[in-house]
One Martini backbone bead per residue (centre of mass of N, CA, C, O) as a GRO file, in nm:
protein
  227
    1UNK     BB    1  -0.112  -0.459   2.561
    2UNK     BB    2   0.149  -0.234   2.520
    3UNK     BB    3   0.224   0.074   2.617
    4UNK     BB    4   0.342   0.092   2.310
    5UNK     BB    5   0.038  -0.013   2.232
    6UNK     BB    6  -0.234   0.103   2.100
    7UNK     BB    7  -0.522   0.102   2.043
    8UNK     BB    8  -0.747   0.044   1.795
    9UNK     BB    9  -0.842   0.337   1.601
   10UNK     BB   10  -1.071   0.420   1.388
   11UNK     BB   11  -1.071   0.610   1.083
   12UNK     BB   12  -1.192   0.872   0.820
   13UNK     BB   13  -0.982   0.989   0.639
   14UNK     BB   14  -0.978   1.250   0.447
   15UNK     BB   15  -0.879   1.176   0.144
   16UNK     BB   16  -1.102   0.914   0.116
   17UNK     BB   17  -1.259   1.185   0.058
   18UNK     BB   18  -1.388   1.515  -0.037
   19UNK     BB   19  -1.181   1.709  -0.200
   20UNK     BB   20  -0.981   1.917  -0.349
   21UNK     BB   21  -0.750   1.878  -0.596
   22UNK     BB   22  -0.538   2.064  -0.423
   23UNK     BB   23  -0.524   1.927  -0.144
   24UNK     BB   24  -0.473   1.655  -0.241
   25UNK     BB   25  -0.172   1.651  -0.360
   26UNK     BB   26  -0.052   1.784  -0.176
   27UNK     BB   27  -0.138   1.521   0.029
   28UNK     BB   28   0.033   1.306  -0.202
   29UNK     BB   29   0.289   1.433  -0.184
   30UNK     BB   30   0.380   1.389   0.108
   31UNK     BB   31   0.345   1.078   0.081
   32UNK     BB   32   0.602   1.067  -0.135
   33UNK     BB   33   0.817   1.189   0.085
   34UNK     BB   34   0.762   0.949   0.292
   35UNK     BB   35   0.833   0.724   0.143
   36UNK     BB   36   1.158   0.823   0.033
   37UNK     BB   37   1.256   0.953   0.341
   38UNK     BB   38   1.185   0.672   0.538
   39UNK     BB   39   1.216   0.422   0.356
   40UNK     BB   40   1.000   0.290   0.167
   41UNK     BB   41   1.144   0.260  -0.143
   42UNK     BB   42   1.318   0.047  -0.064
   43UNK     BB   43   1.112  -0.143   0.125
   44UNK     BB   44   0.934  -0.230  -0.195
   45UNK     BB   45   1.228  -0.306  -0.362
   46UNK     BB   46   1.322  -0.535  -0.178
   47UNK     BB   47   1.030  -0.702  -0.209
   48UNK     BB   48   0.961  -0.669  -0.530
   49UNK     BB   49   1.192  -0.677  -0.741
   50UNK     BB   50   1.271  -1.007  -0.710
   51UNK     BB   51   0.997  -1.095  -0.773
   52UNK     BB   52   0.965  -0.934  -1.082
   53UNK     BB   53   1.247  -1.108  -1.197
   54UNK     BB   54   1.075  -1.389  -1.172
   55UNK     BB   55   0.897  -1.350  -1.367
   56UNK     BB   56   0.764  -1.555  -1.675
   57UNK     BB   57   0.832  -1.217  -1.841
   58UNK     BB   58   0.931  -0.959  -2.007
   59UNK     BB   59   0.592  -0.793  -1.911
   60UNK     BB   60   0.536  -0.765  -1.574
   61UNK     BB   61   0.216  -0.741  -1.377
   62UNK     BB   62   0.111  -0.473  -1.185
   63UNK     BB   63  -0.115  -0.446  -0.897
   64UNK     BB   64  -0.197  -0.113  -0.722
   65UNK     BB   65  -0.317  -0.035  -0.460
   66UNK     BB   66  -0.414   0.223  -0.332
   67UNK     BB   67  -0.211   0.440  -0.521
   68UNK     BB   68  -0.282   0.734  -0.610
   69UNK     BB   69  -0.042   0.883  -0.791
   70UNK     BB   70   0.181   0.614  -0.866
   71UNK     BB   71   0.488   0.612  -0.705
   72UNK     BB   72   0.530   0.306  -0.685
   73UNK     BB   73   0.501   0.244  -1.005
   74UNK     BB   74   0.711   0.387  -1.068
   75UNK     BB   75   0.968   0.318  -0.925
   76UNK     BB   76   0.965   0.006  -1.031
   77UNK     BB   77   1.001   0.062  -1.318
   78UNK     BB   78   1.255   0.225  -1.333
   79UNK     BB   79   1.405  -0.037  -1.195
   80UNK     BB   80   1.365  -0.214  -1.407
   81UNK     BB   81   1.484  -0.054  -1.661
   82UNK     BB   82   1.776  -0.038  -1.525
   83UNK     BB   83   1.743  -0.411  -1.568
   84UNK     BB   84   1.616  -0.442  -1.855
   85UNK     BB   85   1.294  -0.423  -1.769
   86UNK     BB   86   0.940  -0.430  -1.804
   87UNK     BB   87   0.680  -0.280  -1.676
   88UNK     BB   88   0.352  -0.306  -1.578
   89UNK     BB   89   0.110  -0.082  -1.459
   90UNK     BB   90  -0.186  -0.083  -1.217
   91UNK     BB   91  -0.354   0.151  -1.112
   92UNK     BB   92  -0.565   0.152  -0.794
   93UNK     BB   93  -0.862   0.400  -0.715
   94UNK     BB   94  -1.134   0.488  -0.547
   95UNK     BB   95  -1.026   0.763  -0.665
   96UNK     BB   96  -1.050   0.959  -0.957
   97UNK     BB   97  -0.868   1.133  -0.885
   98UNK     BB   98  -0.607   0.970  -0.793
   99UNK     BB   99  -0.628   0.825  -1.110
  100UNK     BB  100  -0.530   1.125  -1.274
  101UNK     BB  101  -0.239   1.109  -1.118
  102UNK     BB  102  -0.197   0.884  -1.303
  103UNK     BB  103  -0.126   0.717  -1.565
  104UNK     BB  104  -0.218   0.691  -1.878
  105UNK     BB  105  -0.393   0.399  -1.939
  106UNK     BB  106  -0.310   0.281  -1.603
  107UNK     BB  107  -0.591   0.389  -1.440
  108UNK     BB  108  -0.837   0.244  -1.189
  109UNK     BB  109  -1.153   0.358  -1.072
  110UNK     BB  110  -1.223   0.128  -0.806
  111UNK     BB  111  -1.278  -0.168  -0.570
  112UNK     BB  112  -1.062  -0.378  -0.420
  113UNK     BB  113  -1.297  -0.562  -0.352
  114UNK     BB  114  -1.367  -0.515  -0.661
  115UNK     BB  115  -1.219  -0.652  -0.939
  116UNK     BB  116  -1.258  -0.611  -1.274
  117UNK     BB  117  -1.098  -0.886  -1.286
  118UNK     BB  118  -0.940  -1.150  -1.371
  119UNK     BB  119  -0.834  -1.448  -1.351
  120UNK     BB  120  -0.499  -1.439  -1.363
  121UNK     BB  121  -0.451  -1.124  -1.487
  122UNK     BB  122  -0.187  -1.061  -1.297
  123UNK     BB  123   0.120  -1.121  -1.136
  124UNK     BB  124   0.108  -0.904  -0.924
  125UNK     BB  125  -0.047  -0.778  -0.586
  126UNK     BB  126  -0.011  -0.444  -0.459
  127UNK     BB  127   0.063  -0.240  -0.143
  128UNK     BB  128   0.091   0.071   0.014
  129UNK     BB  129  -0.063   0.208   0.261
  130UNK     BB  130  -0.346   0.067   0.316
  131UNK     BB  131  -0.485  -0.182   0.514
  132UNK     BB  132  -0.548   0.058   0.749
  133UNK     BB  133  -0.802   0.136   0.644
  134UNK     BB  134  -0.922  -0.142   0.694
  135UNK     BB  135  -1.133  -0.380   0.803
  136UNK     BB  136  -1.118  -0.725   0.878
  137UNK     BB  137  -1.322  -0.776   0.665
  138UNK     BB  138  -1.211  -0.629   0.428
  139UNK     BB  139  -0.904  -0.768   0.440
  140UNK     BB  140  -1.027  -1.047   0.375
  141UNK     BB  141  -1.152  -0.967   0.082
  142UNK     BB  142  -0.887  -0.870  -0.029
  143UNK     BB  143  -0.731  -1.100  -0.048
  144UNK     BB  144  -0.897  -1.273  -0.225
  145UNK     BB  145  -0.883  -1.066  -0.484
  146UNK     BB  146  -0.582  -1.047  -0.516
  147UNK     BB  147  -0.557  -1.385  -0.565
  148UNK     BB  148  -0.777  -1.431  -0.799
  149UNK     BB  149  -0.609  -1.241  -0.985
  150UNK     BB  150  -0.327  -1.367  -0.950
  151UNK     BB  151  -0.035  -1.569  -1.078
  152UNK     BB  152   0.188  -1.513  -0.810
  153UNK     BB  153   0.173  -1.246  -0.616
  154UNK     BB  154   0.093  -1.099  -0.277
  155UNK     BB  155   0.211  -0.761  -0.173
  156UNK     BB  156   0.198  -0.620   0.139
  157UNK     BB  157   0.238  -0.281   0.303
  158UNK     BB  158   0.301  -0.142   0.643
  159UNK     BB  159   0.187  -0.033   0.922
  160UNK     BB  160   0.236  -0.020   1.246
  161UNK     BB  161   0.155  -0.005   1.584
  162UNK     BB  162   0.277   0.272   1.793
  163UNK     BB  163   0.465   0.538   1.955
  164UNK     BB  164   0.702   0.632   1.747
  165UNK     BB  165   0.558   0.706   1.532
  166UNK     BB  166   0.361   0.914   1.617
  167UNK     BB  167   0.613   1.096   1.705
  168UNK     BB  168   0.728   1.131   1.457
  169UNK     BB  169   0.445   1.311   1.323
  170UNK     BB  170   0.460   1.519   1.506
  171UNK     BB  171   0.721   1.636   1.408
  172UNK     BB  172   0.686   1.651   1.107
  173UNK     BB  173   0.414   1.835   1.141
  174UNK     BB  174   0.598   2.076   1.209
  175UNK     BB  175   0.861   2.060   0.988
  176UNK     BB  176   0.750   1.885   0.667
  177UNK     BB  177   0.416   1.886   0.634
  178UNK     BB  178   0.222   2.093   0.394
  179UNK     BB  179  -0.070   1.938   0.512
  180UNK     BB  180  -0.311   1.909   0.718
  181UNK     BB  181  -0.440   1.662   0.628
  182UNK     BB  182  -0.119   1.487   0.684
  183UNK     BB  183  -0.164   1.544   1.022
  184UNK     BB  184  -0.400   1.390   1.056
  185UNK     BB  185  -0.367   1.122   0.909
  186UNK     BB  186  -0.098   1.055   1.008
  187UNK     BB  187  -0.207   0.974   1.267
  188UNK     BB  188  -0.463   0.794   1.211
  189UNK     BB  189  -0.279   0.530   1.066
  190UNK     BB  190  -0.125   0.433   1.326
  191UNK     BB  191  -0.400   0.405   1.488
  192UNK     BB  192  -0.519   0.170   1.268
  193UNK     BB  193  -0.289   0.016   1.257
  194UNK     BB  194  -0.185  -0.299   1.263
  195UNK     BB  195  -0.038  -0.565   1.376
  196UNK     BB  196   0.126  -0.796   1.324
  197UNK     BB  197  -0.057  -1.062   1.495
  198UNK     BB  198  -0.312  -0.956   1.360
  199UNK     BB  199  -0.247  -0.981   1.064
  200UNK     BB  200  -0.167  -1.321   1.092
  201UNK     BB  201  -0.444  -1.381   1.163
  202UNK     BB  202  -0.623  -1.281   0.936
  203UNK     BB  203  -0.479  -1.413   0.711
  204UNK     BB  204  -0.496  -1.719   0.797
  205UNK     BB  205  -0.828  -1.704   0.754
  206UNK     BB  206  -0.821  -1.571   0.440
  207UNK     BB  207  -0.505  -1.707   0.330
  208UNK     BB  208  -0.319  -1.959   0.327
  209UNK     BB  209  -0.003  -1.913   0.384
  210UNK     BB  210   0.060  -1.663   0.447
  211UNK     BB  211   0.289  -1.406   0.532
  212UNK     BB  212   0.356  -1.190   0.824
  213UNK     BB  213   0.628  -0.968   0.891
  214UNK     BB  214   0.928  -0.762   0.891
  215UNK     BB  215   1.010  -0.459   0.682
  216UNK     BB  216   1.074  -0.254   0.907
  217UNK     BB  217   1.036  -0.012   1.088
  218UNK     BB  218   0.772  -0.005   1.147
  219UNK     BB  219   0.709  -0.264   0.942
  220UNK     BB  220   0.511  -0.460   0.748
  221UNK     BB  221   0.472  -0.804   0.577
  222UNK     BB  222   0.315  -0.945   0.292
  223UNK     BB  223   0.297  -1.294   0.138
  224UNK     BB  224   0.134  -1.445  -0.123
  225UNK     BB  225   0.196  -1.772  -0.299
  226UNK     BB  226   0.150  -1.953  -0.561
  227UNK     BB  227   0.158  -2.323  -0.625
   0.00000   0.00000   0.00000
């Protein structure tokens, strides 16, 4: 391991648990900041926008895991709408607090790795800044929960761990977010995420075929389609 990629210590991020739904909203507040002035909204955009306009659907379903208030599936739906087509998004979030700041009935309070849906029930199912959370064994049930839904394809998004991102985050906590949960977790996040080759490793094991690359400064992007 490069001395500039600390060892992975995983740890359960404070938002995971029971916060009160005042703290909660901030820091996911916090969280839509970073999405979007770190570049993380432009990186979804580009990785998701075209393969959702080649979906062979009028109004193709996205399923966003560990979706939290829903940000990412407005903004997708909004640049879709822009280009003339309906996006229908289903926000799904282990906290019922963070799924019923989703869309009203839209939002789906459940467990990732047990999907309540059918085989093939939606077209693509995509995560941001979630597989970081999970373990192992976690994220290769996650693969397959997501492969067994999707009738297009699988798309996360997420950190890689490095020790730039820390050093922005130590930056960021003393002078952009709001939430002290948010300087806590979001140190915690960068430690715990996965590198482009652990992750290539962990995919290749539990669903043949996925890719694996950068998708952005510290960000690596999966991806896999249906054949």
């Amino acid at each position: 391991m490069s001395l500039l990629v600390p060892p992975r210590s995983p740890s359960d991020e404070i938002l995971d648990g029971d916060v009160a739904p005042g703290a909660a909203e901030e820091s996911l507040a916090d969280i839509e900041w970073i999405h979007r002035a770190l570049g993380g909204r432009a990186i979804v955009r580009r990785h998701l926008i075209p393969l959702l306009l080649s979906v062979p659907s009028a109004r193709p379903v996205l399923l966003d895991l560990g979706a939290g208030s829903g940000h990412v599936g407005r903004s997708l739906a909004a640049e879709l709408s822009r280009r003339g087509r309906d996006l229908v998004t289903l926000d799904l979030d282990r906290q019922l607090l963070h799924a019923r700041l989703s869309a009203k009935g839209r939002s789906v309070a459940a467990d990732a790795l047990r999907l309540p849906l059918a085989d093939c029930s939606v077209d693509v199912v995509s995560s941001t800044l979630f597989l970081h959370h999970l373990d192992a064994t976690a994220v290769a049930a996650l693969l397959r929960e997501s492969a067994r839904v999707a009738r297009v394809a699988v798309v996360a998004l997420d950190l890689t761990r490095h020790r730039v991102p820390l050093a922005i985050n130590a930056i960021l906590s003393r002078l952009a977010y709001r939430s002290p949960i948010t300087r806590l977790d979001a140190h915690a996040s960068v430690l715990q995420a996965w590198t482009i080759p652990e992750l290539r490793a962990l995919a290749a094991r539990a669903l043949p075929g996925t890719l694996v690359k950068p998708a952005g400064p510290f960000v690596q992007g999966l991806i896999w389609r249906r054949t």
